[in-house]
C-alpha positions, 0 to 999 in steps of 0.5 A: 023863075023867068026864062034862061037862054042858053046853048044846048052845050050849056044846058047839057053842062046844068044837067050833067052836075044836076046828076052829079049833086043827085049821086051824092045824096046817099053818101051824106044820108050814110054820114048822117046815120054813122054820126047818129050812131055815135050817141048824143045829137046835142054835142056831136059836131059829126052830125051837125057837119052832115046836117049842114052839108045835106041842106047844102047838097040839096039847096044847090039841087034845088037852084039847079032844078030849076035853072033847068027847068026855066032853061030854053035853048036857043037855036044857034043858026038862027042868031043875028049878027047884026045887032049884039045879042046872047051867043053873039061873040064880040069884040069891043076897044075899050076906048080908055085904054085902047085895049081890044077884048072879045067875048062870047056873051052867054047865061049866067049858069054858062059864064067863064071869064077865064074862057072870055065867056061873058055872062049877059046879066053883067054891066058890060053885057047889058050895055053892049046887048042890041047895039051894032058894029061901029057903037059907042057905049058908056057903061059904068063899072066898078072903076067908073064909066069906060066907053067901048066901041063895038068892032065886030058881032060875029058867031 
């Protein structure tokens, strides 16, 4: 798995529910053993329930494992505003519309739209990332292609 950046807010976030998912590994493991004792595996929904979300608990486990493991944190005090960048908060015009939007572009494991926290691998992040204030961007999304100018690249 390649780098993440992120903030050490977000990081601290990935190893909290990291630590959560690992507490209920013996919750399951007891779901699995009572379903067991009920007899017959071949016709016992209980068991394949617990099966199932075991490998469900431990697939998410494991994506978070290494989400942490790839994780970089990223010095806040040093980031540019002069060109757009992951923990930069921008605020665009949507040029179509001339709506005004701000977002804080984060990581992936960081995004919350409902916060106006953008994650850097989505379209309007990718076609915003190293312009400056005063750019105008085409970036096509699901609805076609909007230009956005860049109004201000702040902290």
């Amino acid at each position: 798995m390649s780098q993440i950046f992120m903030s050490e807010e977000g990081l601290k976030k990935l190893k909290d529910e990291l630590e959560q998912l690992k507490r209920e590994r013996p919750n399951i493991s007891r779901q699995i053993a009572e379903a067991r004792d009920k007899g017959d595996l071949s016709e016992n929904a209980e068991y394949d329930a617990a099966k199932e979300a075991q490998g469900m608990l431990e697939m998410k486990i494991s994506k978070l494992e290494a989400s942490v493991a790839a994780a970089r944190i990223i010095d806040e005090s040093r980031i540019n505003t002069s060109i757009v960048q992951i923990l930069n908060r921008v605020k665009i015009l949507n040029r179509t519309n001339n709506k005004i939007m701000e977002y804080l572009l984060v990581s992936e494991s960081e995004a919350d739209i409902r916060s106006n926290k953008l994650s850097i691998n989505t379209p309007i992040a990718q076609g915003l990332l190293g312009k400056k204030v005063g750019d105008v961007v085409s970036i096509k999304v699901p609805s076609g292609i909007i230009p956005f100018e860049i109004i201000e690249i702040s902290k």
